[in-house]
N, CA, C and O atoms as CSV, one atom per row, in Angstrom:
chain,resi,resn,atom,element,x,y,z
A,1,UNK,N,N,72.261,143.051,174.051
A,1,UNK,CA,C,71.062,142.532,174.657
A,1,UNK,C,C,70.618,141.292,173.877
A,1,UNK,O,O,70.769,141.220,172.657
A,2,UNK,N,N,70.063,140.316,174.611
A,2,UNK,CA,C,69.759,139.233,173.685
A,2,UNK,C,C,68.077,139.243,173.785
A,2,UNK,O,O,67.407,139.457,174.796
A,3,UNK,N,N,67.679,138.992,172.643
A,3,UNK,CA,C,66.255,139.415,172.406
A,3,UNK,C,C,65.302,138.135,171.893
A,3,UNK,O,O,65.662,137.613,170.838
A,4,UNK,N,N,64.335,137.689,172.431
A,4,UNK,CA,C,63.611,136.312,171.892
A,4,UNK,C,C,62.217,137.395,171.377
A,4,UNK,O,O,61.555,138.058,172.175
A,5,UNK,N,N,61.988,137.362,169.805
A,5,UNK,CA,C,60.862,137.532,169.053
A,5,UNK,C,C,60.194,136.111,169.081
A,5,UNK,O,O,60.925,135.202,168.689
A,6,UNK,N,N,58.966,135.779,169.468
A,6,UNK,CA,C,57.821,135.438,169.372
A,6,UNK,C,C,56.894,135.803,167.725
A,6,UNK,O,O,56.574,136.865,167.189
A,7,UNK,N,N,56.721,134.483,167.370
A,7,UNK,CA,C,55.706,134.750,166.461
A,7,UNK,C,C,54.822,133.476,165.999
A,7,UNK,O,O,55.579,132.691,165.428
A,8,UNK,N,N,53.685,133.053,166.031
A,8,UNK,CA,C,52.879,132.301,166.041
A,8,UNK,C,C,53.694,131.328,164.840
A,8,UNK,O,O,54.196,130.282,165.250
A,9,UNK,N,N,53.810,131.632,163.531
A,9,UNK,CA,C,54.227,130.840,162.055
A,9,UNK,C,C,55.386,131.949,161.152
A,9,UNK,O,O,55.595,133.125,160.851
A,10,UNK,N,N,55.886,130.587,161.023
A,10,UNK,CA,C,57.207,131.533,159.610
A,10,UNK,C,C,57.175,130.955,159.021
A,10,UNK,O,O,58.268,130.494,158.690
A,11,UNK,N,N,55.777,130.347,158.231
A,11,UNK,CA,C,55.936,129.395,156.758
A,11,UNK,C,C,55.800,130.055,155.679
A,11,UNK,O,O,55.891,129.419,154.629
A,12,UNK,N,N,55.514,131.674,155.620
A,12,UNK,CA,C,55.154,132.074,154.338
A,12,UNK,C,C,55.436,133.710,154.119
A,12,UNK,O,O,56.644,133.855,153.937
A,13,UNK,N,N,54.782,134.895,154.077
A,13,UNK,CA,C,55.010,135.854,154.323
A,13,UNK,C,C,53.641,136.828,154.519
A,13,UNK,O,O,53.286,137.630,153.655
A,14,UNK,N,N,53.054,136.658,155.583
A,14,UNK,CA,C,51.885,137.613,156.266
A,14,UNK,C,C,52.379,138.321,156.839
A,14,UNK,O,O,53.603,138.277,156.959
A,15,UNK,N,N,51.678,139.199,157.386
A,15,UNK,CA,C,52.049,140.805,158.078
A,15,UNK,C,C,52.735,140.191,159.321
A,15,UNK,O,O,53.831,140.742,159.418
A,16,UNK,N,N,52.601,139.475,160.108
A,16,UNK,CA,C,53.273,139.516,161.326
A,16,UNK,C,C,54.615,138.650,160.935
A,16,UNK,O,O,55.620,138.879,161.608
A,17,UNK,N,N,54.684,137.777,160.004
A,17,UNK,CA,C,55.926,137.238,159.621
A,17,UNK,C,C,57.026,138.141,158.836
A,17,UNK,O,O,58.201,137.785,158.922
A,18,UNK,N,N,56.698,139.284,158.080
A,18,UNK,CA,C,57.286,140.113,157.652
A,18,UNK,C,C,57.703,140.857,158.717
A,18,UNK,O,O,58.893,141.101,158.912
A,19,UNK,N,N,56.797,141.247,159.441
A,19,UNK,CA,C,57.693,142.396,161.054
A,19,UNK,C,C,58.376,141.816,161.690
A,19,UNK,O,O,59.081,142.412,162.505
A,20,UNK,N,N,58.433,140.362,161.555
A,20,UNK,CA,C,59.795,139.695,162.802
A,20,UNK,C,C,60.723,139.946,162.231
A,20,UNK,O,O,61.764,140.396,162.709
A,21,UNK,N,N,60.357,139.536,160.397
A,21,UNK,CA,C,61.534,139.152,159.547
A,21,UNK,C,C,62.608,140.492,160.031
A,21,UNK,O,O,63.768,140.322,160.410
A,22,UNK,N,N,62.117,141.441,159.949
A,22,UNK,CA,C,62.461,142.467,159.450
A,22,UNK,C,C,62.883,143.759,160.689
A,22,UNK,O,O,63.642,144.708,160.492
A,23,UNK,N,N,62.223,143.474,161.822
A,23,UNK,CA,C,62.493,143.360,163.343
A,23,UNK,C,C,64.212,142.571,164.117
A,23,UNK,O,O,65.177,142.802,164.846
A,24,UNK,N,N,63.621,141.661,163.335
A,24,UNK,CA,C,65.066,140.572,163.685
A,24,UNK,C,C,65.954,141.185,163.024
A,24,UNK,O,O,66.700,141.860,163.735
A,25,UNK,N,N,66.190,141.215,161.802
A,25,UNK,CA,C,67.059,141.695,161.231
A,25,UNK,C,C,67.615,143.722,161.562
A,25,UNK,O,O,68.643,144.161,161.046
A,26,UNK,N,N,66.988,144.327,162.173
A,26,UNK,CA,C,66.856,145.475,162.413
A,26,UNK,C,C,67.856,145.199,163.889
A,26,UNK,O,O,69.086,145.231,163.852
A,27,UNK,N,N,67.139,144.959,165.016
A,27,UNK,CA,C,67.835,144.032,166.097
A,27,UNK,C,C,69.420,144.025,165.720
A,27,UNK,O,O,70.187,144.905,166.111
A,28,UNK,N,N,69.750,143.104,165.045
A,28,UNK,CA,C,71.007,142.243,164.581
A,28,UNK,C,C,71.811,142.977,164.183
A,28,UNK,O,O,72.987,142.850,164.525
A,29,UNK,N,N,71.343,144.097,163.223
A,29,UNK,CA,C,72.298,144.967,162.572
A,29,UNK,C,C,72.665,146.242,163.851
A,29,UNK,O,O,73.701,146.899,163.955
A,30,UNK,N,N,71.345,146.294,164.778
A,30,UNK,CA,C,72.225,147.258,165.617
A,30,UNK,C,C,73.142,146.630,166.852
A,30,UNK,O,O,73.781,147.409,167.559
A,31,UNK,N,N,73.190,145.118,167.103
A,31,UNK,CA,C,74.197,144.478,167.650
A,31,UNK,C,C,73.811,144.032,168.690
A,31,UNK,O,O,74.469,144.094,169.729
A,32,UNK,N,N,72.597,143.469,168.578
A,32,UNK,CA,C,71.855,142.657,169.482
A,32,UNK,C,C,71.831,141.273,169.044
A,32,UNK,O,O,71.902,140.917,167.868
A,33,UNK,N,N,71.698,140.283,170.356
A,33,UNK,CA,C,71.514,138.738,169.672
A,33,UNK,C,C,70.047,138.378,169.757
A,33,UNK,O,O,69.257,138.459,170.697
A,34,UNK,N,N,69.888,137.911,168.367
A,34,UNK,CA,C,68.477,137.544,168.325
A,34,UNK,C,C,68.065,136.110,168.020
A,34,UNK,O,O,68.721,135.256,167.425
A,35,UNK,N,N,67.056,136.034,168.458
A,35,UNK,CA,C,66.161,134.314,167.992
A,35,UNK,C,C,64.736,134.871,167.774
A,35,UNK,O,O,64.215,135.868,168.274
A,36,UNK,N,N,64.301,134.077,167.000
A,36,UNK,CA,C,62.351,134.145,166.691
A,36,UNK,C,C,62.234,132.569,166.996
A,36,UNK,O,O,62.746,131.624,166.395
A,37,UNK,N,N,61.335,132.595,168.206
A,37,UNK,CA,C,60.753,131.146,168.749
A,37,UNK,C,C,59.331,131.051,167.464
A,37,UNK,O,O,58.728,132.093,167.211
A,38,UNK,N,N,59.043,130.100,166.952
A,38,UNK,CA,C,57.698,130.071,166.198
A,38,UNK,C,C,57.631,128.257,166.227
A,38,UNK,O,O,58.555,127.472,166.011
A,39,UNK,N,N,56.225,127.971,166.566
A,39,UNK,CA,C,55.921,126.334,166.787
A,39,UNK,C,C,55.795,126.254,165.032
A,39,UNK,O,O,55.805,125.039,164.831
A,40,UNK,N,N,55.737,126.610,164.330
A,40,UNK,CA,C,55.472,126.729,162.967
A,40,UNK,C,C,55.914,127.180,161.933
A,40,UNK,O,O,55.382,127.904,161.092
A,41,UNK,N,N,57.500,126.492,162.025
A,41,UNK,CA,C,58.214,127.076,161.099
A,41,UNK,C,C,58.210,126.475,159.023
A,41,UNK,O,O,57.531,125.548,158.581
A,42,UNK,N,N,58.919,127.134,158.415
A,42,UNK,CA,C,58.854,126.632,156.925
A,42,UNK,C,C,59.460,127.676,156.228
A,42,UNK,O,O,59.853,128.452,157.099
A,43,UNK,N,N,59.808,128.207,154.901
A,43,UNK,CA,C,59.986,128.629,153.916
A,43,UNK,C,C,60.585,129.806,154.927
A,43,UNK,O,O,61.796,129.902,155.124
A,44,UNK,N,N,59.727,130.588,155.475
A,44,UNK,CA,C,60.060,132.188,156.115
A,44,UNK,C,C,61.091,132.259,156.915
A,44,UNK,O,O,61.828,133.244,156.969
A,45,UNK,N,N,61.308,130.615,158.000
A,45,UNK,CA,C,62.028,130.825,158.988
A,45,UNK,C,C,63.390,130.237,157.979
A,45,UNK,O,O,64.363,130.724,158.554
A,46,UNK,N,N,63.726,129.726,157.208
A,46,UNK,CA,C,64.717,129.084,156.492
A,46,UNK,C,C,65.678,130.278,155.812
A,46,UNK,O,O,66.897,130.355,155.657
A,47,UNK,N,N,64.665,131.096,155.509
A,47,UNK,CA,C,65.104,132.737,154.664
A,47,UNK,C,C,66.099,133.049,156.169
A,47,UNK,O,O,67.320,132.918,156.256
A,48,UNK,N,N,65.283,133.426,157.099
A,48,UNK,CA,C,65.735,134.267,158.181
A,48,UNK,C,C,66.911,133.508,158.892
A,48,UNK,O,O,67.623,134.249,159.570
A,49,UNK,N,N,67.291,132.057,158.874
A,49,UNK,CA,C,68.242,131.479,159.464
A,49,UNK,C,C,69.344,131.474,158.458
A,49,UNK,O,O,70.311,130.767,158.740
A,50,UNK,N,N,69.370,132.164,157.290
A,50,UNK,CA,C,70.253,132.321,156.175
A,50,UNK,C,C,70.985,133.639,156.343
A,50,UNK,O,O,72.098,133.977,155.939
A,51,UNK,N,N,69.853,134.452,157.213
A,51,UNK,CA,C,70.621,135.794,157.362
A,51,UNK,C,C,71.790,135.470,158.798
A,51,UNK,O,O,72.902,135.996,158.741
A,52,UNK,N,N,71.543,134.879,159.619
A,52,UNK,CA,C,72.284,134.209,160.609
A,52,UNK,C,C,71.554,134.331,161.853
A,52,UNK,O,O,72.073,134.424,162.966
A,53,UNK,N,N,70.286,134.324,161.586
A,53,UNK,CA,C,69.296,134.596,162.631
A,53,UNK,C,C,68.763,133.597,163.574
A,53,UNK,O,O,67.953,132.995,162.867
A,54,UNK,N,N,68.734,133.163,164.510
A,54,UNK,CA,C,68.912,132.025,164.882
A,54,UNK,C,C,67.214,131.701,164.926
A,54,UNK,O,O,66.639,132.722,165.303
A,55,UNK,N,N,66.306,130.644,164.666
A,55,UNK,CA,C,64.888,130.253,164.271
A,55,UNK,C,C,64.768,128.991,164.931
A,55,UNK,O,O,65.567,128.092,164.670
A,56,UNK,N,N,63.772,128.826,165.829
A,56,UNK,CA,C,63.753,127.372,166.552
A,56,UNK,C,C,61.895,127.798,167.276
A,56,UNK,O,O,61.285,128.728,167.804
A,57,UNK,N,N,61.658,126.137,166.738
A,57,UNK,CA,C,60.343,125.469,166.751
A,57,UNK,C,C,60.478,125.035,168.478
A,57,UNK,O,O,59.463,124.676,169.074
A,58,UNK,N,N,61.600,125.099,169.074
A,58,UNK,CA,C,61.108,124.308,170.645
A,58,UNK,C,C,62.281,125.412,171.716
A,58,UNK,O,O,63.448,125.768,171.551
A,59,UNK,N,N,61.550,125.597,172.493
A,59,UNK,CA,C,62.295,126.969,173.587
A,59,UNK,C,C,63.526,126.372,173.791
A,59,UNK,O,O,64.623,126.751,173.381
A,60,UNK,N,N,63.166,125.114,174.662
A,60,UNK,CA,C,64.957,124.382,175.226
A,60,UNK,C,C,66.046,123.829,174.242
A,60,UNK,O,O,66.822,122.887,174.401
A,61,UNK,N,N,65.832,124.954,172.841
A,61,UNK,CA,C,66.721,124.823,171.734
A,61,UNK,C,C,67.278,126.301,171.972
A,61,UNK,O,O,67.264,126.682,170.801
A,62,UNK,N,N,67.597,127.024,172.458
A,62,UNK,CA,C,67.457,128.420,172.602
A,62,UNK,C,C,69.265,128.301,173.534
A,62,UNK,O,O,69.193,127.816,174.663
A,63,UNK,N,N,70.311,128.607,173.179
A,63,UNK,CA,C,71.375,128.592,173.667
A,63,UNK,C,C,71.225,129.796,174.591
A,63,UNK,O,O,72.395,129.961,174.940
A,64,UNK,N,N,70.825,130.324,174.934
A,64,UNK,CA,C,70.803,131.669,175.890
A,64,UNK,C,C,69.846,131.741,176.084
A,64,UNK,O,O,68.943,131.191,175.454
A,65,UNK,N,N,69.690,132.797,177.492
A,65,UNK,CA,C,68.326,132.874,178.533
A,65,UNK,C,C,68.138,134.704,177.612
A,65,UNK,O,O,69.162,135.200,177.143
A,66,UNK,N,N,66.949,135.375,177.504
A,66,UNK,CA,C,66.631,135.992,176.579
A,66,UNK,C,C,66.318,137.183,177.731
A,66,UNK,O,O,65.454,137.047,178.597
A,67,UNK,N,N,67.324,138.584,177.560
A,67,UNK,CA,C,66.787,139.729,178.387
A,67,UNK,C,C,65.291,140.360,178.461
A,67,UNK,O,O,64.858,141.219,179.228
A,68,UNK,N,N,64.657,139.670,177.437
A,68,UNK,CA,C,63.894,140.362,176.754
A,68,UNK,C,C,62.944,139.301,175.959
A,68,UNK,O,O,63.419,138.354,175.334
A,69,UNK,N,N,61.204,139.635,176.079
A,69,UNK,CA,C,60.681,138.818,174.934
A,69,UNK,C,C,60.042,140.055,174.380
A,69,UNK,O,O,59.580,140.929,175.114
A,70,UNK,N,N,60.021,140.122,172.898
A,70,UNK,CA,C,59.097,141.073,172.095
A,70,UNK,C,C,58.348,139.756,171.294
A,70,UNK,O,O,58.805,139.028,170.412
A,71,UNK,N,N,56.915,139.749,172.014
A,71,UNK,CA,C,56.057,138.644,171.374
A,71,UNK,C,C,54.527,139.443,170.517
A,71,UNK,O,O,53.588,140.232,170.632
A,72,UNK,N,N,55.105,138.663,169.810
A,72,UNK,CA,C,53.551,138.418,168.697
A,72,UNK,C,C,52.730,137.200,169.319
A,72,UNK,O,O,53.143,136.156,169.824
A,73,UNK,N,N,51.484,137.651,169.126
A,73,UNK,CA,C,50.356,135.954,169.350
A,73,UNK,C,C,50.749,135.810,170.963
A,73,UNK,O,O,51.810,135.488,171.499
A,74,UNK,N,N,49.449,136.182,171.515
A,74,UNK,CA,C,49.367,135.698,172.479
A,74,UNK,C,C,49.468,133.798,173.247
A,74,UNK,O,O,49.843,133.440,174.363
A,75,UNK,N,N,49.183,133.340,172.587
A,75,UNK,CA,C,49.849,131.780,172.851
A,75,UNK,C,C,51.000,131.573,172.491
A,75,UNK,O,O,51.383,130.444,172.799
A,76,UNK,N,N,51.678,132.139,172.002
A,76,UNK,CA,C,53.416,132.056,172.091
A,76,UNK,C,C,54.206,132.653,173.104
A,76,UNK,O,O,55.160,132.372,173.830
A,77,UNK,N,N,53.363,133.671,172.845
A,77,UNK,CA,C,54.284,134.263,174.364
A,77,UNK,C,C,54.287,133.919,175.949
A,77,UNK,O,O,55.092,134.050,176.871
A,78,UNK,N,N,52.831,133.357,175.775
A,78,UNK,CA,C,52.504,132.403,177.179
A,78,UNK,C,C,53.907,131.474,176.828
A,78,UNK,O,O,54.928,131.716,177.471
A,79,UNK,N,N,53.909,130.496,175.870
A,79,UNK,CA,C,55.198,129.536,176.148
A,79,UNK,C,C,56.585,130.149,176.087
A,79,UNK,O,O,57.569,129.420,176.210
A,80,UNK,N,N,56.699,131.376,175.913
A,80,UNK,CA,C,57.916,131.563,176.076
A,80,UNK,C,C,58.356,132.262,177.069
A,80,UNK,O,O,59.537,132.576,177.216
A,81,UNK,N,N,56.799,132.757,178.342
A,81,UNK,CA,C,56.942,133.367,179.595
A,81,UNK,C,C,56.764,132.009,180.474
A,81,UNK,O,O,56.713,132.130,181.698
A,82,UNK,N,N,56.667,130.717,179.882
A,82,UNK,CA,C,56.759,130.000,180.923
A,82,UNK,C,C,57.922,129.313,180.939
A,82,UNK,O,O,58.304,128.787,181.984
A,83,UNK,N,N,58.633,129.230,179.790
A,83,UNK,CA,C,60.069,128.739,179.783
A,83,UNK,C,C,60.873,129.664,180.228
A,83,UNK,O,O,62.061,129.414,180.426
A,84,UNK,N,N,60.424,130.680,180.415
A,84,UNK,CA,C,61.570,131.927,180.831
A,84,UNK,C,C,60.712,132.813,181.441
A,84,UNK,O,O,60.253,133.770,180.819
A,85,UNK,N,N,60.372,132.532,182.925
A,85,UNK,CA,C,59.558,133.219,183.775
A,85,UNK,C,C,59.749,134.450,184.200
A,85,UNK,O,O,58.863,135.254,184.493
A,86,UNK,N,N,61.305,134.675,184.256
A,86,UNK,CA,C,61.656,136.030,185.058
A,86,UNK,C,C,62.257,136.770,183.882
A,86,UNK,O,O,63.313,137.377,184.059
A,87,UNK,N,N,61.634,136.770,182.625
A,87,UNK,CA,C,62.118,137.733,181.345
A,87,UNK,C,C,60.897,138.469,181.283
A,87,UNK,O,O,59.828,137.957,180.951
A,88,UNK,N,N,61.031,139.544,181.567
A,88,UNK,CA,C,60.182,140.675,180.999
A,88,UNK,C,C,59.890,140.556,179.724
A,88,UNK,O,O,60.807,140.264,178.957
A,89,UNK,N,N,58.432,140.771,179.167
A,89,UNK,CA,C,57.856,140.383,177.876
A,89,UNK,C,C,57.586,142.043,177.433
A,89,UNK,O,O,57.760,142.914,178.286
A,90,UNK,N,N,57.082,142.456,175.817
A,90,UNK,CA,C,56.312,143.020,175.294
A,90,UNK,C,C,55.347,142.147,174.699
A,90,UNK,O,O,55.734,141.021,174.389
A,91,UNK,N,N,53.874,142.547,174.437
A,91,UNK,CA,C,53.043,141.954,174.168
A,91,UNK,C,C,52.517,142.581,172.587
A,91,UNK,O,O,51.433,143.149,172.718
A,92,UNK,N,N,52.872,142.597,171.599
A,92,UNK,CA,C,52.210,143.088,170.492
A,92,UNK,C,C,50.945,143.085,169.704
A,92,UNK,O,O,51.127,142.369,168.719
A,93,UNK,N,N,49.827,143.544,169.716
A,93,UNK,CA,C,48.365,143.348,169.244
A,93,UNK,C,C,48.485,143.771,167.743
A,93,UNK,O,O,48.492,144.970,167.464
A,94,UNK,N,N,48.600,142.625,166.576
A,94,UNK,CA,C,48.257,143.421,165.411
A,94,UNK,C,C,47.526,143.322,165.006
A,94,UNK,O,O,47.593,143.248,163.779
A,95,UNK,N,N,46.153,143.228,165.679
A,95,UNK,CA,C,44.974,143.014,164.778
A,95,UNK,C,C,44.047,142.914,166.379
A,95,UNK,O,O,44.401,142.328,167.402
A,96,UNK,N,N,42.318,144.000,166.042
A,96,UNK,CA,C,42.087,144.076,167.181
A,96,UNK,C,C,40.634,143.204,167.256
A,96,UNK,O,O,39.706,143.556,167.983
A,97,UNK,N,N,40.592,142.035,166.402
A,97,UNK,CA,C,39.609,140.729,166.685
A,97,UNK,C,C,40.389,139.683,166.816
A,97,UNK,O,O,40.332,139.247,167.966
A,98,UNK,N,N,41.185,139.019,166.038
A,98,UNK,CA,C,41.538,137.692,166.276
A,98,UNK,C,C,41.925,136.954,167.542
A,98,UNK,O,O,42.454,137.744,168.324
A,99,UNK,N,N,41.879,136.195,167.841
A,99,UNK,CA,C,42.449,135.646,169.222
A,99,UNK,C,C,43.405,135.792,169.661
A,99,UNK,O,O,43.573,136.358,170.741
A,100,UNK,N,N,44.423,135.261,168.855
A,100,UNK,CA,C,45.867,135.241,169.142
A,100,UNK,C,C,46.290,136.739,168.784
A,100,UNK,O,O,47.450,136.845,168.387
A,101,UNK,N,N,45.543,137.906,168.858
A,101,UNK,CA,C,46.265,138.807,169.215
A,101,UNK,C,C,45.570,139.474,170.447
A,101,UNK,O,O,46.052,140.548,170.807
A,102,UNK,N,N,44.741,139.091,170.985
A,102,UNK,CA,C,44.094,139.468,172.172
A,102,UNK,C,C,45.304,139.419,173.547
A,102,UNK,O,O,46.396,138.861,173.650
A,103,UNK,N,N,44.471,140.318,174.517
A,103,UNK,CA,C,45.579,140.507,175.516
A,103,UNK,C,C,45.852,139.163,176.300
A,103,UNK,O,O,45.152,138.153,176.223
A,104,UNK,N,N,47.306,139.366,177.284
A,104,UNK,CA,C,47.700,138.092,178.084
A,104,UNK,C,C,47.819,138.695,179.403
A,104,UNK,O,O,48.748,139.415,179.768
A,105,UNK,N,N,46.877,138.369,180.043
A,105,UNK,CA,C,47.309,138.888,181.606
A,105,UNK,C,C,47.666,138.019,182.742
A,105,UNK,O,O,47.022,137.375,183.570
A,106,UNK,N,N,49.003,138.238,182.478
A,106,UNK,CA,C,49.935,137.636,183.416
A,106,UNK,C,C,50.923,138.475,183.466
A,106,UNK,O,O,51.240,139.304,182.614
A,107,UNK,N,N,51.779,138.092,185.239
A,107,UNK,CA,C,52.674,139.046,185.446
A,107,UNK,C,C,53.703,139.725,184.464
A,107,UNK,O,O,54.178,140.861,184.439
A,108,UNK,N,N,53.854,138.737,183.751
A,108,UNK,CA,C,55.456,139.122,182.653
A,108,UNK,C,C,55.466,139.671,181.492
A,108,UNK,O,O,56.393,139.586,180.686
A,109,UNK,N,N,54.060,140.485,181.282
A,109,UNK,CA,C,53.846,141.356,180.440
A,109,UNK,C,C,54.039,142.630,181.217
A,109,UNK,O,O,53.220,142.891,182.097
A,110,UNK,N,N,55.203,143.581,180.941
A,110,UNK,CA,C,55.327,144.699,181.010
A,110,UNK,C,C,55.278,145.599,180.563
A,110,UNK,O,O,55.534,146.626,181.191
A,111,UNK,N,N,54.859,145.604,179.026
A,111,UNK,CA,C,54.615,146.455,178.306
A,111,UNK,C,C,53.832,146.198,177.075
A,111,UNK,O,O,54.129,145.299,176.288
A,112,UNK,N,N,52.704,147.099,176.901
A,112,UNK,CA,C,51.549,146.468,175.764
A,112,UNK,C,C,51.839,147.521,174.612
A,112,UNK,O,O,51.986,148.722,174.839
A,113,UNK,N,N,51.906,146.933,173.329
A,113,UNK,CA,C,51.786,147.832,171.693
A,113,UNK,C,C,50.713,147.253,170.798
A,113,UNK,O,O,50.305,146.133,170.491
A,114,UNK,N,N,50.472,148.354,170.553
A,114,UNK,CA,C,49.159,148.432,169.850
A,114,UNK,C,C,49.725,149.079,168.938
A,114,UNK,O,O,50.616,149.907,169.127
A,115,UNK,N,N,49.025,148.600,167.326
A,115,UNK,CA,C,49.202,149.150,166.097
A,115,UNK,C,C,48.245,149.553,165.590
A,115,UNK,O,O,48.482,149.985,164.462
A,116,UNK,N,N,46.705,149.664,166.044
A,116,UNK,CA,C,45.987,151.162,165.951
A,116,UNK,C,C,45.429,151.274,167.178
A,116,UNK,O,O,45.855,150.456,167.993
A,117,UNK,N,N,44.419,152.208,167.651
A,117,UNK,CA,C,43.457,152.381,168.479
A,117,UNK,C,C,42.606,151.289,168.699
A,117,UNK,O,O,42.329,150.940,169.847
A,118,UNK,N,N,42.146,150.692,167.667
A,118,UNK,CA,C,41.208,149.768,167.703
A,118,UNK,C,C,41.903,148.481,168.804
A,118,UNK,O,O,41.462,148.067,169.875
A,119,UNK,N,N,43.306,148.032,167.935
A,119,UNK,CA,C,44.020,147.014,168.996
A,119,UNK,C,C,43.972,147.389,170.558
A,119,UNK,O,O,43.652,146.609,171.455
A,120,UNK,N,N,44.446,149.068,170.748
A,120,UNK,CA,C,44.777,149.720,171.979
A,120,UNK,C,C,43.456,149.217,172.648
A,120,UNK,O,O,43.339,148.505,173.645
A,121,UNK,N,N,42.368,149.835,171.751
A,121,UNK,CA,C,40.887,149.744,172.806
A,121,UNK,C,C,40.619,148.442,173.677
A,121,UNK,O,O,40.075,148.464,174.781
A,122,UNK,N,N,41.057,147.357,173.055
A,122,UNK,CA,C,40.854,145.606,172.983
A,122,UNK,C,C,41.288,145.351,174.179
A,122,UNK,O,O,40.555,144.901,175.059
A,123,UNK,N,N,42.876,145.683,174.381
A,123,UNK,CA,C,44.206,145.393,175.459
A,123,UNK,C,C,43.040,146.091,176.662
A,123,UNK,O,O,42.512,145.425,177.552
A,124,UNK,N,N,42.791,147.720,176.398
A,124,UNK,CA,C,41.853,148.351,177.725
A,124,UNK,C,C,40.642,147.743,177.629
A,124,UNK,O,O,40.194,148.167,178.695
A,125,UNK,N,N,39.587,146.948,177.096
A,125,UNK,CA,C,38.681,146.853,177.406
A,125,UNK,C,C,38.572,145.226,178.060
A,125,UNK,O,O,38.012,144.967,179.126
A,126,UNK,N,N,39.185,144.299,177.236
A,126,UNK,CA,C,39.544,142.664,177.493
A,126,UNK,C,C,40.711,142.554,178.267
A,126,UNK,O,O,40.725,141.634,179.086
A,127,UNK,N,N,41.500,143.142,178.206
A,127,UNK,CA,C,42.997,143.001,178.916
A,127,UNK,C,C,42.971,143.345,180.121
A,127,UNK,O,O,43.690,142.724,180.905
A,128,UNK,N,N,41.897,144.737,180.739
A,128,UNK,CA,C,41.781,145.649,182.219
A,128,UNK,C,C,43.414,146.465,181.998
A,128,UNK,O,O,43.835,147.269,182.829
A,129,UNK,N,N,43.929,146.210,181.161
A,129,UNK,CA,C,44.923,147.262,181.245
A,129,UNK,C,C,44.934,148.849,180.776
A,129,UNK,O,O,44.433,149.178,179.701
A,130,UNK,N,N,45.492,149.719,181.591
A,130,UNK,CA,C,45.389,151.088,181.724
A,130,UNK,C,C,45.755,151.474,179.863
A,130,UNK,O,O,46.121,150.490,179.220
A,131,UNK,N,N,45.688,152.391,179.330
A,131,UNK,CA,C,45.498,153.064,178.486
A,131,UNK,C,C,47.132,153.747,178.461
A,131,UNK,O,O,47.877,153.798,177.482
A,132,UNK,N,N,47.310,154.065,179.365
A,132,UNK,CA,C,48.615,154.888,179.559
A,132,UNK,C,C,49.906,154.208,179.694
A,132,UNK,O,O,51.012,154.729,179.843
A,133,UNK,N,N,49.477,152.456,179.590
A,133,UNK,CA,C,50.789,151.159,179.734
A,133,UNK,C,C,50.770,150.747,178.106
A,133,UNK,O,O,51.639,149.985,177.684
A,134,UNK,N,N,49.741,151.286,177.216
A,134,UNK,CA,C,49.883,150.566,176.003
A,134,UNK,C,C,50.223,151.736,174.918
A,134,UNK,O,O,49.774,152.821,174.548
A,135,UNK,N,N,51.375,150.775,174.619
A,135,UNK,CA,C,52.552,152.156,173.587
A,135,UNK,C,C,51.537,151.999,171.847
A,135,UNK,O,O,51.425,150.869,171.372
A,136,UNK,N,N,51.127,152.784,171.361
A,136,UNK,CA,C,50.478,153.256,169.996
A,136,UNK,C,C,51.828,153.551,168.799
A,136,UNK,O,O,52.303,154.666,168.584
A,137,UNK,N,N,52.313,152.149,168.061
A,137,UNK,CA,C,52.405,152.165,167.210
A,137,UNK,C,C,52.326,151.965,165.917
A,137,UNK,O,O,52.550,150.910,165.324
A,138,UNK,N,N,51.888,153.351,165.314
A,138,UNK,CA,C,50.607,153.586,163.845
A,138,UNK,C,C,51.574,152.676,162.769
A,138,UNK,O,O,51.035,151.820,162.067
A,139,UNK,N,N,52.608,152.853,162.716
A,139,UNK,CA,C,53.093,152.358,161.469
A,139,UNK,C,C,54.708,151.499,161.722
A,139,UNK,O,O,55.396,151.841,162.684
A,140,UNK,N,N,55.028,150.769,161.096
A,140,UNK,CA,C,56.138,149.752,161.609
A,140,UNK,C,C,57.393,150.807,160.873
A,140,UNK,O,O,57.064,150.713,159.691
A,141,UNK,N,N,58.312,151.507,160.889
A,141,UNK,CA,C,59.465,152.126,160.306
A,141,UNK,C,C,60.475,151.843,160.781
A,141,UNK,O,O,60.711,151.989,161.981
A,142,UNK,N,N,61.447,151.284,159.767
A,142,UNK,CA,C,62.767,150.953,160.541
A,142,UNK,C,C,63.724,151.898,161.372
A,142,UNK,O,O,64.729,151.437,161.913
C-alpha cells in the first residue's frame, strides 16, 4: 500500500514530528511505501530521508498517487486532499484546542482519531461528526 503521512513541520522534534517519524518508519518496515508531505521541512525531515523515507515540501514531487492519506494538521491535509481528491484521508486530532488540529469537513475524510476524549469531543462538537466515526487512540504503541 502506498501511504502519504501529512504533517504540518519536520524541523525539529515535537510530538507530532516524532509520530510520523516513527509511524513512517513502522509503515516501511511492515512493507508499505511511504512519503511524509510537510510545507516545513529541516533537521527532522533530513533524519527521516536517511532512513529511505521519501520527505517532500511540494505534493507534485510525490512519484506515486497515495492509497491512502494518514494526516496530521488540518491545513495539510486539505492540500493533500486537493492534490489527490479521490484518496481517502484519516484525519488525526492531537491536541483538542489548537487550530491545526481541529476538524476538516470535507468529503475525503473517512475516518477521524482522536488521542483523548477531549480531541474526540472537539471532532463531535466543531466537526458535526458522529462519535461512533472517531477511532480513540489513548496512547501511540508500535
Amino acid at each position: 500500500m502506498r501511504i502519504l503521512i501529512t504533517n504540518l513541520i519536520l524541523t525539529d522534534r515535537t510530538g507530532t514530528e516524532i509520530v510520523t517519524m516513527e509511524l513512517a518508519a513502522g509503515l516501511r518496515r511492515r512493507g508499505h511505501e511511504v512519503a511524509i508531505y510537510s510545507p516545513h521541512i529541516g533537521k527532522t525531515a533530513k533524519d527521516v530521508q536517511r532512513e529511505g523515507i521519501i520527505v517532500l515540501d511540494t505534493l507534485s514531487e510525490l512519484p506515486w498517487d497515495p492509497d491512502v492519506i494518514h494526516g496530521h494538521h488540518n491545513i495539510v491535509v486539505a492540500a493533500a486532499l486537493m492534490r489527490f481528491p479521490r484518496t481517502p484521508a484519516l484525519l488525526v486530532s492531537h491536541h483538542p484546542e489548537h487550530w491545526v488540529e481541529g476538524p476538516l469537513p470535507v468529503s475525503g475524510i473517512k475516518r477521524a482519531l482522536a488521542v483523548s476524549e477531549a480531541c474526540r469531543d472537539r471532532f463531535v462538537k466543531e466537526g458535526g461528526l458522529r462519535a461512533d466515526k472517531i477511532d480513540l487512540l489513548l496512547n501511540a504503541v508500535d
